[in-house]
C-alpha positions as CSV (number, residue, x, y, z in Angstrom):
1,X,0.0,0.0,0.0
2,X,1.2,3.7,-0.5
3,X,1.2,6.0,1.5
4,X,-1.7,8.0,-0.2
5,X,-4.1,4.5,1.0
6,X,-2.3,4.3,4.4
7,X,-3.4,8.0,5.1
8,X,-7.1,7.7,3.3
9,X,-7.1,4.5,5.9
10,X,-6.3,6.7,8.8
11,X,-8.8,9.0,8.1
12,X,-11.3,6.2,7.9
13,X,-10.7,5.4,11.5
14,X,-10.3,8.6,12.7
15,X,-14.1,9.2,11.3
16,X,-15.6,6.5,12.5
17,X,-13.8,6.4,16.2
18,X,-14.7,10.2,16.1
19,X,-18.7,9.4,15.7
20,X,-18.4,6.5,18.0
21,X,-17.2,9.4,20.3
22,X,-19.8,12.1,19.5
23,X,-22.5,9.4,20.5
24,X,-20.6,8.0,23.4
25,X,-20.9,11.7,25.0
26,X,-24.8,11.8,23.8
27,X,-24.9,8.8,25.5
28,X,-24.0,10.3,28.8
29,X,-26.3,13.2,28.2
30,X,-29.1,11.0,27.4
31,X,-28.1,9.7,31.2
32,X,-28.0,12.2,32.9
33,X,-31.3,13.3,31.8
34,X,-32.7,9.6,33.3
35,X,-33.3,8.7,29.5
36,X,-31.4,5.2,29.4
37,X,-33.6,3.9,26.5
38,X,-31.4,6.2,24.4
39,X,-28.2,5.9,26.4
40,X,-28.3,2.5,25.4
41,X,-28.9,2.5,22.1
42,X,-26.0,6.1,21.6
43,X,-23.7,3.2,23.1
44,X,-25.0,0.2,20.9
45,X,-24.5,2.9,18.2
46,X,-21.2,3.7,19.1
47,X,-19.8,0.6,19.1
48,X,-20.6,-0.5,15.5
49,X,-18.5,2.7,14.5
50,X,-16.0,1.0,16.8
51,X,-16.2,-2.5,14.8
52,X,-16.1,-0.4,11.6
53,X,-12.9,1.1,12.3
54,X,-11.3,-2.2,14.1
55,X,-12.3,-3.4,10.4
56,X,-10.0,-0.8,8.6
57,X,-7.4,-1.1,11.4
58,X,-7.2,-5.5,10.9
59,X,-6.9,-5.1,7.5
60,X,-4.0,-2.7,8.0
61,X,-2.5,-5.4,10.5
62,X,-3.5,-8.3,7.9
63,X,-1.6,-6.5,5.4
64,X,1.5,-6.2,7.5
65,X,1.9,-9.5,8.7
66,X,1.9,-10.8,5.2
67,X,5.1,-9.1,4.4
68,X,3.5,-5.7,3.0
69,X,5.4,-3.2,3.7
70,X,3.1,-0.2,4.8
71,X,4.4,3.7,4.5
72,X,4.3,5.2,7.4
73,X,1.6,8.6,7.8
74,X,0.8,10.5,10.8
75,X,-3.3,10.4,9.7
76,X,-3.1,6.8,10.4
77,X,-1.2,7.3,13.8
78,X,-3.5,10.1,14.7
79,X,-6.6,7.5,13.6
80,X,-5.1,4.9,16.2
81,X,-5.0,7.5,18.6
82,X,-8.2,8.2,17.9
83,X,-9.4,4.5,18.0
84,X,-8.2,3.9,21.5
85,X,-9.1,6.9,23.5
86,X,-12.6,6.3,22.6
87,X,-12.4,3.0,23.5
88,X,-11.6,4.1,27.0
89,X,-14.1,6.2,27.1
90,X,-16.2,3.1,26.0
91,X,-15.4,1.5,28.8
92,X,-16.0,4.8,31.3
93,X,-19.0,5.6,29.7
94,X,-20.6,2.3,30.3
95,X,-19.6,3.0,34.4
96,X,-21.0,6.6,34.4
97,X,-24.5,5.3,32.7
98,X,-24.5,2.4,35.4
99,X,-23.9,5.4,38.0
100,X,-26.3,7.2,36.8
101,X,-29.3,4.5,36.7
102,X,-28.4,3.7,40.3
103,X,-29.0,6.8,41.9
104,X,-32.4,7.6,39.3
């Protein structure tokens, strides 16, 4: 791959970890306001943007352990980076929402 794909790649992931995000944070929103129906499906939303980009990012590992050698672009870098913030804030989300039903 060149780096031209590499990059397009990174800005894959960096889109669809970035509206995972945007819907993680309406997810917390939605819980704060006692709406958990909606928190639920934000986070169930959220995570198919998350399998979407750990489907860009496997190919990109597929690719390397077969030999390919894969230029190297800050887009992608800044897509992984990307990628696994929001999947900490998965994981904190989910505990806030929890909070949150527990003291509605």
């Amino acid at each position: 791959m060149n780096r031209e794909e590499i990059t397009l790649l990174g800005f894959e992931i960096v889109a669809f970890a970035g509206d995972a995000r945007s819907k993680l944070l309406e997810a917390l929103t939605a819980a704060q306001q006692g709406d958990f129906d909606r928190a639920e499906q934000l986070v169930a939303a959220a995570n198919e943007c998350i399998v979407e980009a750990h489907h860009t990012q496997t190919a990109l590992l597929q690719k390397e352990a077969a030999g390919d050698d894969l230029a190297f672009s800050v887009t992608l870098m800044h897509g992984q980076d990307h990628l696994m913030t929001t999947l900490l804030l998965k994981d904190m989300m989910s505990h806030m929402i929890e909070l949150y039903k527990r003291g509605s």
